[in-house]
C-alpha positions as CSV (number, residue, x, y, z in Angstrom):
1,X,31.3,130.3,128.6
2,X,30.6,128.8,125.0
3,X,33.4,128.1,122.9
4,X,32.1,130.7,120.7
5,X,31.8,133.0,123.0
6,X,35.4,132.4,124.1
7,X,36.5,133.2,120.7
8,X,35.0,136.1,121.1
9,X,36.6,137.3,123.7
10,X,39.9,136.3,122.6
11,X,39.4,138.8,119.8
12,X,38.0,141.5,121.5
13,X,40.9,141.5,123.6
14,X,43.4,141.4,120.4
15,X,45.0,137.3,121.6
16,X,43.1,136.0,119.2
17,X,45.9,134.0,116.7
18,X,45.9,133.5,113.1
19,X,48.5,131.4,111.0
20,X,51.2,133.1,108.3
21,X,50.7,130.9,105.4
22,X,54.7,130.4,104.1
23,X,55.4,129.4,100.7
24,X,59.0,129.4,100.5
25,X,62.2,129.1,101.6
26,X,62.9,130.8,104.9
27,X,65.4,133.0,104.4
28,X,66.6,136.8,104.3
29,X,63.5,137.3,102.6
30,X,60.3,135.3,102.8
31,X,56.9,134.5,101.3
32,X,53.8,134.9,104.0
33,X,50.0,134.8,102.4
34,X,51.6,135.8,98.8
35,X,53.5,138.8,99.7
36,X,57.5,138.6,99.8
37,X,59.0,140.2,103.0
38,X,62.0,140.7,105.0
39,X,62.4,137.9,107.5
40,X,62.9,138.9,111.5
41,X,60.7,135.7,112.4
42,X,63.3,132.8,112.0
43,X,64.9,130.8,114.6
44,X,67.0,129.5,111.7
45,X,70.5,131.5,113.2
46,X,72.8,130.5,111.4
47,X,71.2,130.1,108.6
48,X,71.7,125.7,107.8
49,X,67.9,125.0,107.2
50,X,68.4,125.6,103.6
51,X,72.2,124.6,103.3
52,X,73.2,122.6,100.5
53,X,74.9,120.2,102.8
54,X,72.3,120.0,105.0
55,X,69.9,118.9,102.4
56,X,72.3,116.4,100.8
57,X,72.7,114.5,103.9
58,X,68.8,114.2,104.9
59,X,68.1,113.3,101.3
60,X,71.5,110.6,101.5
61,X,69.9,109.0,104.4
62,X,66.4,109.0,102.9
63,X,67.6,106.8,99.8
64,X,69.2,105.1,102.7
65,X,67.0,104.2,105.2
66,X,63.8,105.6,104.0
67,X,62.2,109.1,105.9
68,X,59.4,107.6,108.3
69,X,62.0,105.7,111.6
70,X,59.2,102.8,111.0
71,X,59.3,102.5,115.2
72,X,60.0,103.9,118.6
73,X,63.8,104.2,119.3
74,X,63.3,101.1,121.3
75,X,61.6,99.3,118.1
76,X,63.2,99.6,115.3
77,X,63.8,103.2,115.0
78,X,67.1,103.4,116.2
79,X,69.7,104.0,113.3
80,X,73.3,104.2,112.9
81,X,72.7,107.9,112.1
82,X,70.5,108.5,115.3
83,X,73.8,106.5,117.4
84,X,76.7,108.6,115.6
85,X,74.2,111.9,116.3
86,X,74.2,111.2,120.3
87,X,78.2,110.4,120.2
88,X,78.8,113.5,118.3
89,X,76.6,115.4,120.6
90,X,78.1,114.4,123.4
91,X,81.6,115.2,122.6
92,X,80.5,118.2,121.1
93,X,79.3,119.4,124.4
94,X,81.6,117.3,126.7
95,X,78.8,115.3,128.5
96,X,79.5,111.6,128.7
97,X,76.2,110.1,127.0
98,X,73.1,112.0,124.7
99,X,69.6,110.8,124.1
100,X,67.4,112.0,121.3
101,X,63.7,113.1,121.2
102,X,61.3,113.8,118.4
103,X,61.0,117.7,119.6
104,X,61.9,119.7,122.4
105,X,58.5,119.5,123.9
106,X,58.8,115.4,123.9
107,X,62.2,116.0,125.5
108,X,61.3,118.4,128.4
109,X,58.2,116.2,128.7
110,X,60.2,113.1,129.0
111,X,63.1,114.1,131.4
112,X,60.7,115.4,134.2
113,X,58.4,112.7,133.5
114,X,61.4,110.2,134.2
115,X,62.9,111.8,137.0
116,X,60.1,113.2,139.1
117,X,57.1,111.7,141.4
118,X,54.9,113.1,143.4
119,X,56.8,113.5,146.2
120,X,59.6,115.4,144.8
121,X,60.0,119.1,144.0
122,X,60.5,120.9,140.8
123,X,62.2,124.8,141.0
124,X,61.4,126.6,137.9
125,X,61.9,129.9,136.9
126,X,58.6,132.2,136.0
127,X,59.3,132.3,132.8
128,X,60.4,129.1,131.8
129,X,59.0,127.6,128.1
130,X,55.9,126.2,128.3
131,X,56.8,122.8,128.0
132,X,58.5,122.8,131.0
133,X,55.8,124.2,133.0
134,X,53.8,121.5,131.6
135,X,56.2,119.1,132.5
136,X,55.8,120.1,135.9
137,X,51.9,119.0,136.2
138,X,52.6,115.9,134.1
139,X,55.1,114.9,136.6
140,X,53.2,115.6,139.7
141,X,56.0,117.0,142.2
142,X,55.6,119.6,144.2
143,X,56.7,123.3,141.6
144,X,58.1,126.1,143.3
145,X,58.7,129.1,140.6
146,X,61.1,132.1,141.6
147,X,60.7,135.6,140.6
148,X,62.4,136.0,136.5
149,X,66.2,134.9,137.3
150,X,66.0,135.6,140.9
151,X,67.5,132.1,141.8
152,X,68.1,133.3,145.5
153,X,64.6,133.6,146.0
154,X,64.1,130.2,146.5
155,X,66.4,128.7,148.1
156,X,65.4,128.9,151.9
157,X,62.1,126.8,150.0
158,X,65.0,124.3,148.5
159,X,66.6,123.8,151.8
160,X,63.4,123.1,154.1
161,X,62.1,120.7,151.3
162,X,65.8,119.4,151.5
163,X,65.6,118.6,155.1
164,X,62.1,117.6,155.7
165,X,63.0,114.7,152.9
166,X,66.2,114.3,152.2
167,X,65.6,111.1,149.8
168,X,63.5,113.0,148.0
169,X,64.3,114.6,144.3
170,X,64.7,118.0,143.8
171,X,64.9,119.4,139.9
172,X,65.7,122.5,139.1
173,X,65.4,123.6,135.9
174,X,66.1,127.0,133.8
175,X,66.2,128.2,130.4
176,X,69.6,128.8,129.4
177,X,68.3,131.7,126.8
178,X,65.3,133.0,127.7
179,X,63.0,132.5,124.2
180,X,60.6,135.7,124.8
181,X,63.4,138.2,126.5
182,X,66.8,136.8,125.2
183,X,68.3,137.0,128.5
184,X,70.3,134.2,130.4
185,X,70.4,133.2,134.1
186,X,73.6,133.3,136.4
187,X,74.4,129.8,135.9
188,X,77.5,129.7,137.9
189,X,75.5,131.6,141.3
190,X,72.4,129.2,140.3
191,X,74.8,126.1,140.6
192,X,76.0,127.3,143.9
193,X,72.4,127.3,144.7
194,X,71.3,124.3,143.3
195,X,74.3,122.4,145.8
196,X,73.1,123.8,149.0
197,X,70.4,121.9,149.5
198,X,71.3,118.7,146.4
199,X,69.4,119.9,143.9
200,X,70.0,118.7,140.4
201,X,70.4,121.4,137.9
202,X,69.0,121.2,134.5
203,X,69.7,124.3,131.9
204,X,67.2,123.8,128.2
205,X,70.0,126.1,126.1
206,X,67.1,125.5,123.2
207,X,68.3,128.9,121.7
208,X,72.0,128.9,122.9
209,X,73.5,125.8,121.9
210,X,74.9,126.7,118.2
211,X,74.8,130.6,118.3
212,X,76.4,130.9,122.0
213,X,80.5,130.1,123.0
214,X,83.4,130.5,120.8
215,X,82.9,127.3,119.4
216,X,78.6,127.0,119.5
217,X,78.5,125.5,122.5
218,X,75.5,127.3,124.0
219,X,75.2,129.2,127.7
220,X,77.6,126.6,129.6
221,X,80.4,127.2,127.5
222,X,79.8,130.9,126.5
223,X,80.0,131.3,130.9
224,X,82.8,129.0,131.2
225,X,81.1,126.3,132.9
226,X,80.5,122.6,132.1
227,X,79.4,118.8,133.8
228,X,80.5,119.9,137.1
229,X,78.0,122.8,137.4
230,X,75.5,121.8,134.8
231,X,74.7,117.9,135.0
232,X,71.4,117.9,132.6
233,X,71.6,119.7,129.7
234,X,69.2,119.5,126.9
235,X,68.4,121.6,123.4
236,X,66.8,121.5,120.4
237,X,67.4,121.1,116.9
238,X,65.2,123.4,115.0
239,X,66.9,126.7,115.8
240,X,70.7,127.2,115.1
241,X,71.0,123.4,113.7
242,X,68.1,124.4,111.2
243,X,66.7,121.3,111.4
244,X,64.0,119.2,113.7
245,X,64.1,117.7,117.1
246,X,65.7,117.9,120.4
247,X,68.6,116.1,122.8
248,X,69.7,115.9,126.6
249,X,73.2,115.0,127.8
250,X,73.9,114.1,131.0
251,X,76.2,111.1,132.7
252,X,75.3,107.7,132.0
253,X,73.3,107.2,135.0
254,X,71.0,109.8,133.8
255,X,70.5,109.6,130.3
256,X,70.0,105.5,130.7
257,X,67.5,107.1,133.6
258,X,65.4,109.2,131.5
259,X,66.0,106.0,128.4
260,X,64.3,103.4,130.6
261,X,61.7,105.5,132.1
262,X,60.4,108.6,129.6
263,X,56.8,107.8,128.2
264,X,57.4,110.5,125.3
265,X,60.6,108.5,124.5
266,X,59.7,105.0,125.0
267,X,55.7,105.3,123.0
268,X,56.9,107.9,120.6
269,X,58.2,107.1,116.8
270,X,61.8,108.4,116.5
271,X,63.2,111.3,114.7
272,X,63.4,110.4,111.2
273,X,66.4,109.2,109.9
274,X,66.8,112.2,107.5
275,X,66.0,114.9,110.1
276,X,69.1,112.9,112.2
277,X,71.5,112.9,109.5
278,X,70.7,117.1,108.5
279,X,71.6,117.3,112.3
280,X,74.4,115.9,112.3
281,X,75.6,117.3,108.7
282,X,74.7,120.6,110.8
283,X,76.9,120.3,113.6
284,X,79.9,119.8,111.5
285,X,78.8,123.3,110.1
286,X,78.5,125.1,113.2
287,X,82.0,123.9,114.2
288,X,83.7,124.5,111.0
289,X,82.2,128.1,110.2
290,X,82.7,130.3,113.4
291,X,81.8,133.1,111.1
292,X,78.4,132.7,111.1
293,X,78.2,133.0,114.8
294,X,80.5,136.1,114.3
295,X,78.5,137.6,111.5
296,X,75.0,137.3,114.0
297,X,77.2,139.4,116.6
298,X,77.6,141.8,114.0
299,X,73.6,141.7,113.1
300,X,73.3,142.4,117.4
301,X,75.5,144.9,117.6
302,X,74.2,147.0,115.1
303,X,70.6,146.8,116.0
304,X,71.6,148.1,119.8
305,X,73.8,150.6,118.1
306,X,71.0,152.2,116.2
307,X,68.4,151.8,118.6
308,X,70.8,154.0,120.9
309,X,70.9,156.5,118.3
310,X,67.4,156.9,117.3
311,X,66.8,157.3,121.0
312,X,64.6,153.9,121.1
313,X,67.1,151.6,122.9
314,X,64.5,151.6,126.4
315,X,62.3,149.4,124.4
316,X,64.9,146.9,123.4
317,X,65.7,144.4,125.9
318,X,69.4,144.2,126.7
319,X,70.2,141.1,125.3
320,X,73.3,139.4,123.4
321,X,71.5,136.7,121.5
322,X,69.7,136.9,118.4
323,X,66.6,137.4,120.3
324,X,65.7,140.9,120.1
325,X,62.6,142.1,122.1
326,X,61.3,145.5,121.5
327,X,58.9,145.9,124.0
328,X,55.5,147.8,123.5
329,X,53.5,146.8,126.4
330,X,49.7,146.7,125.0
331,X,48.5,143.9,122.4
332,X,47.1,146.7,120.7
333,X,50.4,148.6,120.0
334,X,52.4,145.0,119.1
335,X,49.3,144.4,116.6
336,X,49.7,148.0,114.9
337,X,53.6,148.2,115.1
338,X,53.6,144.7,113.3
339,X,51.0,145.7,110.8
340,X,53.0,148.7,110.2
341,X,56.0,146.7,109.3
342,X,54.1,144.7,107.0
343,X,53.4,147.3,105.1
344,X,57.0,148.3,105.0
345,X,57.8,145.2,103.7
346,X,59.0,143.7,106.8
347,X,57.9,140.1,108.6
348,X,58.4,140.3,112.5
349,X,55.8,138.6,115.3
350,X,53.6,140.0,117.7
351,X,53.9,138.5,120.9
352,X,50.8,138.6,123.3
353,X,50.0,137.0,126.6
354,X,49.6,134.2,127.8
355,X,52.9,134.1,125.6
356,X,54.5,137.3,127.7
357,X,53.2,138.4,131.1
358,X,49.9,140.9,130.6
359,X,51.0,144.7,129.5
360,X,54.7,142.9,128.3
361,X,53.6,142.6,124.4
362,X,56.2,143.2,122.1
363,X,57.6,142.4,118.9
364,X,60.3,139.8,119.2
365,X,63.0,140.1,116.6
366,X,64.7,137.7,115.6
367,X,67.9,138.1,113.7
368,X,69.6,135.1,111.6
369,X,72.6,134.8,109.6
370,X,70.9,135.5,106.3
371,X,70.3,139.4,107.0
372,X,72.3,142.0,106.4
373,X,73.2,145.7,108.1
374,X,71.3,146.9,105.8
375,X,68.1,145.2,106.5
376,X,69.0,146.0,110.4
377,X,68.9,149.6,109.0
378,X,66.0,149.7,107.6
379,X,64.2,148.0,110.4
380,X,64.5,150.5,112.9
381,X,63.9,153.6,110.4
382,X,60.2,152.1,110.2
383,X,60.9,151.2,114.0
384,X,60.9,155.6,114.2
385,X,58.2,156.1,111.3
386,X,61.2,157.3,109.2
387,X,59.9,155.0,106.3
């Protein structure tokens, strides 16, 4: 098939993508392609992407060290800000030791990349992020995915690989909140798992850490868990932290592991300077203001609230995260739904495969400390055609 011709298809079949152009700040409200709108597409939770404090401390550490790292971390792109980040990180989230990547994607690259060969196995869930499904080929192991949070499934898999090579690695990694349906594995039963047959277990809380536990500490802490259960933990910081970039705390054994060994660490320029010091300006935030975290439960509750009373709560997912799925099955109805909105005055994403599984499509909402009940209310009033 031509490329045209694959284009083609791609909009016959409405997965054809096109860019929002943004020309400002990203917050309650928003500017996409000229027209100002109320903003349900922002990972930004707790709303520190455009914090004054936030913006001091990148633009300190620019006059300081200058933006571009000028290296790979194991150049010259390793800072004093990048060093106090990983200690902070690490006590933050009571790991012994914290490595930082560029993104997310470099991280999830990285760790399977430094941890896996071709002889070991990988245990993913279906619906893991990309990145981590592409981690899987880039490594080369064996990858065995289970049925969407059906950690049991696999296990009997887990134990025969287990036995036949017991020297062998087996990874098994999850999402810690599920970035298309908001939902959250077992991690406690899915530990259990994991140490029948020596598996080590890796959560990506990408969209946990900062929004999840009474103090921000993601999916381990909000289910009373920690380094016993969960060894490899990794996140981002371009969702609650506002900011750019990604982590992974382990022991030291790992994290000097994945240090030595990662390509995507090892040939990749650092996280600016700047970007590292926002980050860290950020976490201070998310420990010192609890009531942003409380203030996005509100936002939750009050969607699921009025979704039950306007008799449209089957098409929200059940979650307790700032992602909000309302499911609408056909690309065709997320397309027009979204359109609609627009035209309300309201910015919110159609989500299409290969993003969701085929007949899944949906509009994902995502709710962020700058809204208000208000804007809650008004979005499912055009959710009913009330507006």
């Amino acid at each position: 098939m031509s490329r045209q011709s694959e284009l083609n298809r791609l909009k016959k079949q409405n997965l054809f993508r096109r860019r929002s152009l943004r020309t400002s700040q990203a917050g309650r409200y928003v500017s996409i392609n000229g027209e100002q709108l109320l903003n349900f597409n922002s990972n930004d939770y707790l709303g520190l992407a455009n914090h004054p404090e936030v913006i001091l401390a990148a633009h300190e550490a620019a006059v300081r060290f200058g933006f571009g790292a000028t290296g790979s971390p194991l150049l010259s792109g390793y800072t004093s800000v990048h060093q106090e980040l990983e200690f902070a990180l690490a006590e933050f989230l009571g790991y012994p030791r914290c490595l930082l990547f560029s993104s997310g994607y470099l991280a999830n690259l990285g760790i399977a990349g430094a941890l896996l060969n071709r002889h070991d196995l990988f245990i993913q869930d279906k619906l893991n992020h990309a990145s981590l499904l592409d981690a899987a080929q880039l490594a080369g192991a064996q990858l065995k995915r289970y049925p969407h949070l059906a950690h049991e499934k696999v296990e009997k898999h887990g134990q025969r690989f287990h036995e036949e090579h017991p020297k062998n690695t087996i990874l098994w990694a999850t999402e810690g909140v599920f970035s298309m349906d908001g939902d959250s594995p077992d991690l406690s039963a899915t530990a259990l798992s994991a140490d029948m047959f020596n598996a080590l277990l890796w959560v990506d809380d990408a969209h946990g850490i900062g929004v999840l536990g009474d103090k921000g500490g993601g999916i381990v802490e909000h289910q009373g868990l920690g380094q016993s259960q969960i060894p490899l933990l990794s996140g981002t910081f371009g969702k609650a932290f506002g900011s750019a970039g990604a982590f992974v705390v382990g022991d030291d054994e790992l994290i000097e592991t994945i240090l030595q060994k990662a390509r995507s660490y090892r040939f990749n320029t650092a996280m600016p300077t700047p970007v590292s010091a926002a980050s860290l300006k950020a976490l201070e935030l998310i420990q010192s203001e609890p009531w942003r975290r409380e203030k996005l439960l509100e936002l939750i509750e009050r969607l699921q609230q009025q979704c039950q009373e306007y008799g449209i709560a089957d098409s929200l997912s059940d979650s307790e995260t700032p992602i909000q799925p309302f499911i609408l099955n056909t690309e065709s109805a997320a397309l027009e739904t979204a359109n609609y909105l627009k035209s309300r005055g309201i910015f919110a994403a159609a989500i299409r495969p290969p993003t969701v599984p085929k007949n899944q499509s949906r509009l994902r909402f995502t709710l962020h400390h700058a809204l208000e009940i208000e804007d809650i209310d008004l979005l499912v009033q055009c959710l009913i055609r009330n507006y």
